[in-house]
N, C-alpha and C positions, 0 to 999 in steps of 0.2 A: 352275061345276063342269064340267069337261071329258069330253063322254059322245062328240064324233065326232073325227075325226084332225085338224079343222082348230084343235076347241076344245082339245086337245090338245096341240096347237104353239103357242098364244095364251099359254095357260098355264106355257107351258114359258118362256117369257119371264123368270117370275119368277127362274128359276136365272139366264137368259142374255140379260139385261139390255146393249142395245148404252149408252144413253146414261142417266147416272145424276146425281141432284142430291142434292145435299146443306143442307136447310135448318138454319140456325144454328150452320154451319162456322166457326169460330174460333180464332185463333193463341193467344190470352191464356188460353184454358181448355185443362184437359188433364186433366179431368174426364171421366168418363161416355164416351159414343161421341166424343169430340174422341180418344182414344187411338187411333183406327184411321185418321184421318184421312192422316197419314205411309205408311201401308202402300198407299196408293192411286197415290203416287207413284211407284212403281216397278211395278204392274198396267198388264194389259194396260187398264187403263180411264184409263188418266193423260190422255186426249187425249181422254176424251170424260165428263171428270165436272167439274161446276158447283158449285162455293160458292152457299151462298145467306145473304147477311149485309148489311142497307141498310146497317151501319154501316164497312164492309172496301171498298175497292176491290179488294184481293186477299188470298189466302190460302195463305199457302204455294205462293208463286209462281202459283196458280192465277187468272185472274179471277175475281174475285167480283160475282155479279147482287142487286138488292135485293131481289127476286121470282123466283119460278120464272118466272114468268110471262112476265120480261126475257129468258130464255134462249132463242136464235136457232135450239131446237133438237128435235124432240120427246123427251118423258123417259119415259122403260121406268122409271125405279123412282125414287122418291125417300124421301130418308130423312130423318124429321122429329125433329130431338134439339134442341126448346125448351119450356120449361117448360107446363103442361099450359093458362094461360089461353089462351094464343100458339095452340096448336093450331089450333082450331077458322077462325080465319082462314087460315091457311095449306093447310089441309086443302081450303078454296074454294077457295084458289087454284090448289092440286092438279088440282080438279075441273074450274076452267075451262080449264086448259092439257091437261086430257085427259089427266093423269099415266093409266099402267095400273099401276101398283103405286104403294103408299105402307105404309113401315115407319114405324111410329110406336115410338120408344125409352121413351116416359117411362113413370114408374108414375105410381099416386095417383088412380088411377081405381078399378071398383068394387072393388079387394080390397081398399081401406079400409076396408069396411064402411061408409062414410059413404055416406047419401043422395044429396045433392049431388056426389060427386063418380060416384058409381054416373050421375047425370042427364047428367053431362059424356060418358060414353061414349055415349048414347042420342042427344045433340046431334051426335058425330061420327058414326051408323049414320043421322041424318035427313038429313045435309052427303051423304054418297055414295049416297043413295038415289034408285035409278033411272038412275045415272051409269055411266061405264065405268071409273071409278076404284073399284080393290079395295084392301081397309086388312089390313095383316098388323098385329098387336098388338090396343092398345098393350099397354107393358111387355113389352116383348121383343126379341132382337137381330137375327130376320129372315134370312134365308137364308143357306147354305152351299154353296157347289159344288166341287167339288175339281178339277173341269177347268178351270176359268178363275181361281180363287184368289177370289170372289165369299166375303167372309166379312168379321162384328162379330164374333168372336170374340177373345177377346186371347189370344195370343201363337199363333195358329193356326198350326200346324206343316208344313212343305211336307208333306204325306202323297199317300202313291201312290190315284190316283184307283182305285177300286175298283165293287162293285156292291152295297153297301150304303149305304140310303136311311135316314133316322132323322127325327120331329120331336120336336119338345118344347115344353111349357108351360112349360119351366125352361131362362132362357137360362145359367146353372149347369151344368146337366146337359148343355148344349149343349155349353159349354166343356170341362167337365170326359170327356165321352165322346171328344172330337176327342183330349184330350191320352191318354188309356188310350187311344185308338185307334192313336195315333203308336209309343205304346211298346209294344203288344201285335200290332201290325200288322192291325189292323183294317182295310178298306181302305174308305172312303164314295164314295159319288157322288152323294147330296145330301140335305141336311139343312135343317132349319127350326126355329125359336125362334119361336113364336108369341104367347107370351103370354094375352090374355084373351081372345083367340079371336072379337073383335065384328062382325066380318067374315067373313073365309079362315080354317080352321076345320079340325080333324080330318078330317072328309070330304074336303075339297079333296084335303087332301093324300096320304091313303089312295087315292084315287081316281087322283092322277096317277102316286103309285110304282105301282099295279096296272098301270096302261096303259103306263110305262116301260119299254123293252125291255130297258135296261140296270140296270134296279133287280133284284134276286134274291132279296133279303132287304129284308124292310121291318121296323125297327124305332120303338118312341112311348114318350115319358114320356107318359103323361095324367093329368090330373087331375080334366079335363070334356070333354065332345065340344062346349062351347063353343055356338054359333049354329047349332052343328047336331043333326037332329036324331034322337035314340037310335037307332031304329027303323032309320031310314035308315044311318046307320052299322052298326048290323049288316047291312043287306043286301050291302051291299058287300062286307063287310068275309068274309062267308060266297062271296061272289065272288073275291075276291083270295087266299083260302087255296087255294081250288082250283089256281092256278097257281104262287103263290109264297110264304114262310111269314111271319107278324106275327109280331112277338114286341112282347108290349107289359107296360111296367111302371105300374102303376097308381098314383100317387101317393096318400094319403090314406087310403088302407084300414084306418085303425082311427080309435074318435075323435078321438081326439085331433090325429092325420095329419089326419084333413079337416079341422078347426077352423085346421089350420095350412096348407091347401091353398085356403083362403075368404080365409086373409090373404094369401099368395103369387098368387093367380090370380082371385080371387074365385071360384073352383068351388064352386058347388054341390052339397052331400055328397049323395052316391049309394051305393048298399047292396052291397056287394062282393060278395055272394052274384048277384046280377043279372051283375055281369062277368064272375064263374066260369063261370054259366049261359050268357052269350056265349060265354065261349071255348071251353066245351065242345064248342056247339053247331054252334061255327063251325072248328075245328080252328087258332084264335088259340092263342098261346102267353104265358100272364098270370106274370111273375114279379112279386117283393115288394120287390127292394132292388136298391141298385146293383152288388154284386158277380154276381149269382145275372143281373141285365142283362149286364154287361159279360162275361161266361162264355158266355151261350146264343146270343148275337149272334156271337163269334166260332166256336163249337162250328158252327153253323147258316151261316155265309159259308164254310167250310173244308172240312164233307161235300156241304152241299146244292146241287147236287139230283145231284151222279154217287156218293157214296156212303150210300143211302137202306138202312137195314136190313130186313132181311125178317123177324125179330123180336127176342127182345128176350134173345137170350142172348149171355152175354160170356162171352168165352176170357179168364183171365189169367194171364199169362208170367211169372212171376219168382224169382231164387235167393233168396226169402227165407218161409221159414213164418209168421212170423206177422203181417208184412205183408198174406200172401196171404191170411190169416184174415179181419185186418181189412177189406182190399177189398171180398172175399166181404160182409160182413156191411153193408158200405156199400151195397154194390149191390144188395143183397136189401134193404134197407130205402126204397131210392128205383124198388124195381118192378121192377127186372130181373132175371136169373135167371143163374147160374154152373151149368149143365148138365154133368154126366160128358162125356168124349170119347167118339165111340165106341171098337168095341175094338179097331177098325183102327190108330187114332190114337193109343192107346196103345201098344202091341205096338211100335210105331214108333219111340216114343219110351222107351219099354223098351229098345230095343237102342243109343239113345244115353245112357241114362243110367244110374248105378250104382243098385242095390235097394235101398241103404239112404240114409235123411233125404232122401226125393226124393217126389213124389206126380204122377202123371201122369195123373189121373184129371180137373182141374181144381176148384179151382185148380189150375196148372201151377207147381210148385215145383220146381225146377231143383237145388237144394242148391249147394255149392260149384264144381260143374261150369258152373252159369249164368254167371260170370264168364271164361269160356272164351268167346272173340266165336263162335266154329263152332259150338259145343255151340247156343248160345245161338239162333244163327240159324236156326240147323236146325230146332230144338225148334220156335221161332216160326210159322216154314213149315209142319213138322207142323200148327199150331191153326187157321193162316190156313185148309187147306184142309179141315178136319176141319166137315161137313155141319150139327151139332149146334151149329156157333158162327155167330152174326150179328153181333158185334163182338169188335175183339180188342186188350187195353189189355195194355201192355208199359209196368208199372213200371221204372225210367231207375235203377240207385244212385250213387254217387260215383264209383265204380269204371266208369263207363259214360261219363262226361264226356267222351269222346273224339271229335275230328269222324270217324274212321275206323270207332269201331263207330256213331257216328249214324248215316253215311254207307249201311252196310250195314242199318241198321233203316229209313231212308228206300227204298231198292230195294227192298226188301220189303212194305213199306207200298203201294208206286208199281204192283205188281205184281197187287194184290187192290180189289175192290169194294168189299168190305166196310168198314165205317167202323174205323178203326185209329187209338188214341191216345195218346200218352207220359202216362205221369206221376213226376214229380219233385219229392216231398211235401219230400225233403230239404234245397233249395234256400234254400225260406224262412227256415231256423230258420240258417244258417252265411251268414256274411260270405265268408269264403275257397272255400265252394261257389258263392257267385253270382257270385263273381268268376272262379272256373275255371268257370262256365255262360254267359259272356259269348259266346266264340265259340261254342260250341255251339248257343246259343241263336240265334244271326246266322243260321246256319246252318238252324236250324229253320224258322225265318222267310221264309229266304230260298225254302226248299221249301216253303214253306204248310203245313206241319204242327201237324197240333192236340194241343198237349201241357196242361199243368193242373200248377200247383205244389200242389194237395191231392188227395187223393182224393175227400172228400166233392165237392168241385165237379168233378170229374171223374164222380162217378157221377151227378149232378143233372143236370149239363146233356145229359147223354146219353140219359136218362130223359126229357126232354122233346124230345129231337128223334126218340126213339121214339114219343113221346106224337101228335107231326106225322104220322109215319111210320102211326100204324096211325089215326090220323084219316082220311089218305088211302087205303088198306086200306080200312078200314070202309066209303067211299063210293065204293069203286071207282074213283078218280082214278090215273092215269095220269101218273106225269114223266116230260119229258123228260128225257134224262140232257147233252145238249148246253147 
């Protein structure tokens, strides 16, 4: 566990692996981890990763050694994809070549439930014990980095290297966040699939995104803190919020989810009431599922840390009443508040809009005038500066699809601190709207802008990076805004 700058750079190894082996590389399979073996051929690691197969002289043009042991070369990380008797040998061999990392792929260890195969992982934690050889897994796909293309994931998408950190118990969830990341524009800079944790462990890796200068965001599936242990993970973990925000999805939280969390990871059912109490305590961010994940991660990498609320009322902008009802009524049930303007901000907005079917009090109801791009912008600018607002959500209609009024809602946005966010509830439900939101959405993208196709997760997630927000308040922490 990396506590000074040197064990800190040791560590960091594990993303920035110069020479890598691969034990039970194989042409004839194209099973399991034999899928990624092709994608190494065209990495910058082509020239310095090893086959390890007695049965191969080569491997996809590569040589292949019968042993790690045979390789003329020392190995940063090796990756062990042979069935779980096999392990345990290879895993010595690991040891005595002085491997610093070893991913282990395979399952069938303790989240069998079976005794014996639960004693096969205790026989690999006695093999590296006291050694300088660390075990990510097993059952799991082992690291991700976006600057070097260091990835088991399948079909891992070029994505722009970013400063969001993530692990996971679930090499699933692994795969499955990289590809919503790619299409949502999430941006990582490293990730980990851990598996049963018998080794390199929650902590590790909480510990090294905390010390990362380019992590900003740290997000976790978990299931169990694994080999480490509780106590210890919250102290940290109450350290790392002070400078930068968790967001963790706890897998298993109800029975039935753990029973199916003992068979996926072998975790240990834990009382979710205790995680709450953490996350309270620590200003951690605990959601429930993967959408309510895939929302707060990107809500929290697009404000955090230069647009931090100073509390918890929202402005909303839009030509439609009953829309603006519904909002309203969303956002007050997930904690925030839709405050009157004051009567400056009114008054203001009285001389641009007509007296009848319009409400300028907030919500901001605009009537038929709102589809005017000036009217519109204007009103906008009125709420941005109006003292009474800490955030300001500008519902997007069909009639908005245009890169030219985005373009003007982007300058506006670009202009204020405040946290600013589209939403575009109408998207999802038409074909021929997603298709006329194609550029628009490029566009969004391309300006980092935080929009949301529902409302309900437009008002959740922003509820909880209020929740960060007055954690840090409450203890008197200070961000920085660079």
């Amino acid at each position: 566990m990396p506590h000074s700058l040197e064990e800190f750079k040791k560590f960091d190894s594990v993303f920035h692996p110069k020479h890598i082996a691969f034990i039970g590389a194989s042409e004839s399979s194209r099973f399991g981890a034999m899928l990624y073996l092709p994608a190494f051929k065209d990495s910058k690691f082509s020239d310095t990763f090893y086959p390890i197969n007695p049965k191969h002289d080569t491997v996809l043009g590569w040589k292949s050694y019968p042993s790690v042991l045979d390789v003329p070369y020392p190995i940063d990380m090796a990756y062990i994809s042979l069935k779980i008797n096999a392990i345990p040998q290879v895993l010595k061999e690991c040891v005595e070549k002085k491997v610093k990392w070893v991913t282990i792929f395979a399952s069938g260890f303790s989240e069998t439930g079976d005794l014996e195969s639960a004693q096969k992982e205790k026989e690999l934690q006695e093999i590296i014990k006291g050694s300088d050889t660390r075990v990510i897994g097993p059952n799991c796909l082992g690291p991700f980095n976006t600057e070097n293309g260091i990835s088991f994931a399948l079909n891992s998408p070029n994505v722009i290297p970013g400063s969001v950190s993530f692990m996971s118990q679930s090499g699933g969830h692994l795969t499955q966040l990289l590809d919503i990341g790619f299409k949502r524009d999430i941006r990582f800079r490293y990730g980990v699939s851990f598996g049963n944790q018998i080794d390199l462990n929650a902590l590790d890796f909480l510990r090294h995104y905390h010390l990362d200068p380019k992590t900003k965001v740290i997000a976790a599936y978990l299931e169990s803190f694994g080999t480490a242990y509780g106590h210890e993970f919250f102290e940290e973990l109450k350290e790392t919020t002070k400078i930068k925000p968790v967001i963790i999805w706890k897998g298993g939280h109800t029975d039935d989810g753990s029973r199916a969390a003992f068979s996926h990871t072998g975790a240990i059912a834990s009382d979710l009431k205790l995680w709450k109490a953490m996350a309270k305590q620590t200003g951690a961010i605990l959601v429930k599922d993967n959408e309510e994940f895939w929302n707060t991660i990107k809500t929290f990498e697009i404000l955090f840390p230069k647009h931090m609320p100073n509390g918890r009322n929202v402005g909303i902008i839009t030509p439609g009443g009953g829309s603006s009802v519904n909002m309203t009524d969303l956002f007050a049930y997930h904690n925030l508040k839709v405050p009157e303007l004051t009567h400056n901000s009114q008054e203001k907005l009285a001389k641009i809009l007509p007296r009848e079917n319009v409400n300028v009090k907030n919500p901001i109801d605009l009537g038929a005038p709102g589809f005017v791009l000036e009217i519109f912008a204007s009103c906008i600018e009125i709420a941005v500066k109006d003292p009474n607002l800490d955030i300001i959500v500008v519902p997007l209609w069909p009639d908005h699809l245009y890169n030219y009024i985005i373009k003007r809602m982007i300058q506006i946005q670009q202009n204020t601190p405040k946290p600013f966010l589209f939403c575009l509830p109408w998207i999802a439900d038409s074909f021929d709207l997603a298709k006329r939101f194609k550029k628009v959405g490029k566009l969004l993208r391309k300006q980092r802008q935080l929009y949301f196709l529902s409302f309900k997760e437009a008002a959740n997630s922003i509820s909880l990076f209020c929740d960060y927000a007055d954690f840090l308040k409450a203890h008197n922490i200070q961000i920085s805004n660079s």
